[in-house]
C-alpha positions in Angstrom: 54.3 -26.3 -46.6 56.0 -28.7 -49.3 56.4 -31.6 -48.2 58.7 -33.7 -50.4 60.8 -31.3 -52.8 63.2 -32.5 -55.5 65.7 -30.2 -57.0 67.7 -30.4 -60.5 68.1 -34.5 -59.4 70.4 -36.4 -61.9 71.6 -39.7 -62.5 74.2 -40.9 -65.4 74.8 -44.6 -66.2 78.1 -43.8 -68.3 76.8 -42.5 -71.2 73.1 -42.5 -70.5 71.6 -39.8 -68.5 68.8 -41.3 -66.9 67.1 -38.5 -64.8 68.3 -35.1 -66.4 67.8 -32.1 -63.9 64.0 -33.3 -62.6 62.6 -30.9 -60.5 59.1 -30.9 -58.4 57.5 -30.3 -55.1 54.7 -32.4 -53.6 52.1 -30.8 -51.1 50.7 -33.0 -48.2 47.8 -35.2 -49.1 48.2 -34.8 -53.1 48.1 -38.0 -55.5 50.6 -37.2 -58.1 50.4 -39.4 -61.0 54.2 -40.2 -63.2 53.3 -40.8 -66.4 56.4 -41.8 -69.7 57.2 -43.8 -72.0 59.4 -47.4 -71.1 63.0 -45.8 -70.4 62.1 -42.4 -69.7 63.0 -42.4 -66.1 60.0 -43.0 -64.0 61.4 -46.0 -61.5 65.1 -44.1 -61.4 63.5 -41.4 -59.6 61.6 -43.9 -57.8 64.7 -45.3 -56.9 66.7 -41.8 -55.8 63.9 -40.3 -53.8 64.1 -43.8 -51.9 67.9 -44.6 -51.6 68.3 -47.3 -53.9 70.7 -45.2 -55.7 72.6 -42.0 -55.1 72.3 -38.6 -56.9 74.8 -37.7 -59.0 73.8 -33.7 -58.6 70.5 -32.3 -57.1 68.3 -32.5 -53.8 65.9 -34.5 -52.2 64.3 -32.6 -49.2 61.7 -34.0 -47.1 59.9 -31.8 -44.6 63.0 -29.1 -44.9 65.8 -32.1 -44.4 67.7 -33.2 -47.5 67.8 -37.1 -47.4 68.9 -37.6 -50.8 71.8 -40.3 -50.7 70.5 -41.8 -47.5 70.6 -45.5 -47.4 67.2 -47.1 -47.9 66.5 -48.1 -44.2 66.9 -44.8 -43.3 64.8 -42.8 -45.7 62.0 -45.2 -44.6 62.8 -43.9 -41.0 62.5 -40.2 -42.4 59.0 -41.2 -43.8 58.9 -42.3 -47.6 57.4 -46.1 -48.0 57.3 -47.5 -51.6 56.3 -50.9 -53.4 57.8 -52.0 -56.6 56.9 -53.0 -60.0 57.4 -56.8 -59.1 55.9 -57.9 -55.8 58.6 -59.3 -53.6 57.2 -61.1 -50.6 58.5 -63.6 -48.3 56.9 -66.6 -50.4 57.6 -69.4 -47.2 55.6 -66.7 -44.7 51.9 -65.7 -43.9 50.3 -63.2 -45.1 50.7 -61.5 -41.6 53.9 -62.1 -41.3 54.9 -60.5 -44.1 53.6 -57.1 -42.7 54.7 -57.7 -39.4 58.1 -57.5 -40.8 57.9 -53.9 -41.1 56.4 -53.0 -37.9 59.4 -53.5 -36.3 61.3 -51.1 -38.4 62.3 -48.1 -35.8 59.7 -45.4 -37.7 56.8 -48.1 -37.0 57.7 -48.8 -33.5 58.0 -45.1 -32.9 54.6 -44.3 -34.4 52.7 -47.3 -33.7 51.2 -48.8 -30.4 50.3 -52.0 -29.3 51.6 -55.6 -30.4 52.8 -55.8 -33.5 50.5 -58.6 -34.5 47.6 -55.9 -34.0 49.2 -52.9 -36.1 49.9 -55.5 -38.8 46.3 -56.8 -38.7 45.2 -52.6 -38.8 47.7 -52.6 -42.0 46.2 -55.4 -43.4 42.6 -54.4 -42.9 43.3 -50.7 -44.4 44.1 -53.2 -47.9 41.2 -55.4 -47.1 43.3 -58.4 -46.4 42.8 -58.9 -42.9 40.6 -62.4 -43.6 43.8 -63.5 -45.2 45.9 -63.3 -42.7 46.9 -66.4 -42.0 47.6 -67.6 -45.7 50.8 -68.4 -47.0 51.6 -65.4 -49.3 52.6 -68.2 -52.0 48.7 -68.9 -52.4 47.7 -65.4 -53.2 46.5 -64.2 -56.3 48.7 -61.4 -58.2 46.1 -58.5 -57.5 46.5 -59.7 -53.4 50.3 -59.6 -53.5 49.8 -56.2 -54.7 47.8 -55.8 -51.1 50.3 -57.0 -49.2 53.0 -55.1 -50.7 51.2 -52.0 -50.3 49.8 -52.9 -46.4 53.5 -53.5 -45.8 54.7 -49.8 -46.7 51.8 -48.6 -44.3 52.9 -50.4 -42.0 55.9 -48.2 -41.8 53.5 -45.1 -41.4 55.2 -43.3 -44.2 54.8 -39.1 -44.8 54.5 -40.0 -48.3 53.7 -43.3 -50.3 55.3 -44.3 -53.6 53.8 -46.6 -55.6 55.3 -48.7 -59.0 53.2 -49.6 -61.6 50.8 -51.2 -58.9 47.8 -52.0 -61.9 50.8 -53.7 -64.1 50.0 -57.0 -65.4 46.3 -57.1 -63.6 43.0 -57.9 -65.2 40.4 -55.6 -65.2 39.1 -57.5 -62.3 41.7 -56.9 -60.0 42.5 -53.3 -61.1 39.1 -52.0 -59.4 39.2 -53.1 -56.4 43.1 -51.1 -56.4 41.7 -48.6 -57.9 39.0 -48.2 -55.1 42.2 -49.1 -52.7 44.2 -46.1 -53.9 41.8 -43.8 -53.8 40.1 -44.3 -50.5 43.7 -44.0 -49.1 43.8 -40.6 -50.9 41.1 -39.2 -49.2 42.5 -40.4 -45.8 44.7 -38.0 -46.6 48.0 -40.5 -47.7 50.3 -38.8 -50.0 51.4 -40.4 -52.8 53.3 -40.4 -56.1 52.6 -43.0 -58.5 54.1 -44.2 -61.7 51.6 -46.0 -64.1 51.4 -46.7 -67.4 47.4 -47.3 -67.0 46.5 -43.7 -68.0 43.3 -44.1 -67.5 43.2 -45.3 -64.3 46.1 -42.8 -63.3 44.4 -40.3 -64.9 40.9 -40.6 -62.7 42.7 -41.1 -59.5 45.2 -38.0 -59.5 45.1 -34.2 -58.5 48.2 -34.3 -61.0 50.0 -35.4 -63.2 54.3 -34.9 -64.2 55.3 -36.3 -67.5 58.7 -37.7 -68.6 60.5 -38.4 -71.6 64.7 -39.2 -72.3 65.0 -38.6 -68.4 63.3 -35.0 -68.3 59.7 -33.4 -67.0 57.8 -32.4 -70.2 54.6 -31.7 -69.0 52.7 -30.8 -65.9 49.7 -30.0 -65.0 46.0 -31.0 -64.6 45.5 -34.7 -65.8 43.7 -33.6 -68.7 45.6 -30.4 -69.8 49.1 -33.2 -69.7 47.0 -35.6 -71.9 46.8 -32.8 -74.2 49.8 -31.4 -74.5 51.6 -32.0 -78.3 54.8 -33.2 -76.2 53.1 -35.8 -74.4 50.9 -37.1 -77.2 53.8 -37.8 -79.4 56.0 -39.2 -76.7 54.2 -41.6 -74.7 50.5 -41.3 -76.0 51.0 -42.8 -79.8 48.9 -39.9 -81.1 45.7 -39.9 -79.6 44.5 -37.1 -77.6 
């Protein structure tokens, strides 16, 4: 069965259509990578499938129930967690406490069991930060914030993960140890979309990849059958294959 299902979704600014008609269906447990150029519409889908802004036509279905328009809180109640491009943590709170704040979102208390302390220590070890835990999240390096951002969705037990350039402005350093993050929370069996302009780290981790350009799906496919396609080589690619 799908599990998350978008249909002809659309979003105008004015004059600028942002997301033109984006259609795609996502099966439990797939890694679906969102490659595009800057501007092409990537985070404004982000954004729609998570409530941060409303549809101007189309459908967001999760599990068979639309949700598209539904205020952030509560899509994260229906089961989609995301991150963002720029890590936004409680800078004056530890590292725990950071991820403690969303185990007592309704979903989490639903799901979870035991004291919250403990279920944000088990979201914190599934990032490998649980020796952090009582750090001020000021102190932490960028590829840690990164952690904590992405221990704090899990600790929402989301149906499906979203995740927002989470290798941007990293050194090749940090970007492994992610890289090794991502995955092993792939084969746990976490669904995920991920936008990234890091193709070749997007590219090794995905089962596949959707390709945007002016707010429209170009390509889709096998990572390296959309690397090859003419469309996405002159859009977002520069020319090399």
């Amino acid at each position: 069965m799908t599990l998350l299902r978008v249909e002809g979704l659309t979003k105008r600014f004015g004059g600028l259509t942002a997301v033109d008609a984006v259609s795609l269906a996502v099966q439990p447990g797939e890694l679906v990578g969102i490659i595009g150029p800057n501007g092409a519409g990537k985070t404004t889908v982000f954004h729609l499938l998570t409530g941060f802004l409303r549809p101007d036509h189309g459908r967001v279905v999760l599990k068979g129930a639309s949700i598209g328009g539904l205020r952030p809180h509560v899509v994260v109640d229906r089961g989609i967690a995301r991150t963002f491009q720029v890590a936004r943590p409680f800078p004056d709170m530890t590292v725990l406490e950071n991820v403690a704040t969303a185990c007592v979102s309704p979903r989490a208390r639903r799901m979870g069991s035991g004291h919250i302390r403990d279920r944000a220590l088990d979201a914190l070890a599934a990032v490998g930060l649980a020796e952090k835990a009582a750090q001020l999240v000021q102190t932490l390096p960028f590829g840690d914030l990164r952690r904590v951002e992405i221990a704090r969705a899990l600790a929402t037990r989301p149906e499906v993960l979203l995740l927002d350039e989470p290798f941007s402005g990293l050194g090749a350093a940090e970007i492994a140890p992610l890289v090794a993050l991502v995955r092993a929370l792939a084969q746990r069996g976490m669904t995920m979309l991920v936008v990234e302009h890091k193709l070749h780290e997007l590219m090794r981790l995905s089962t596949r990849v959707i390709a945007m350009h002016f707010g429209r799906i170009i390509a889709e496919g096998a990572p390296e059958a959309v690397a090859r396609t003419p469309s996405v080589i002159e859009a977002y690619l520069g020319g090399a294959a």
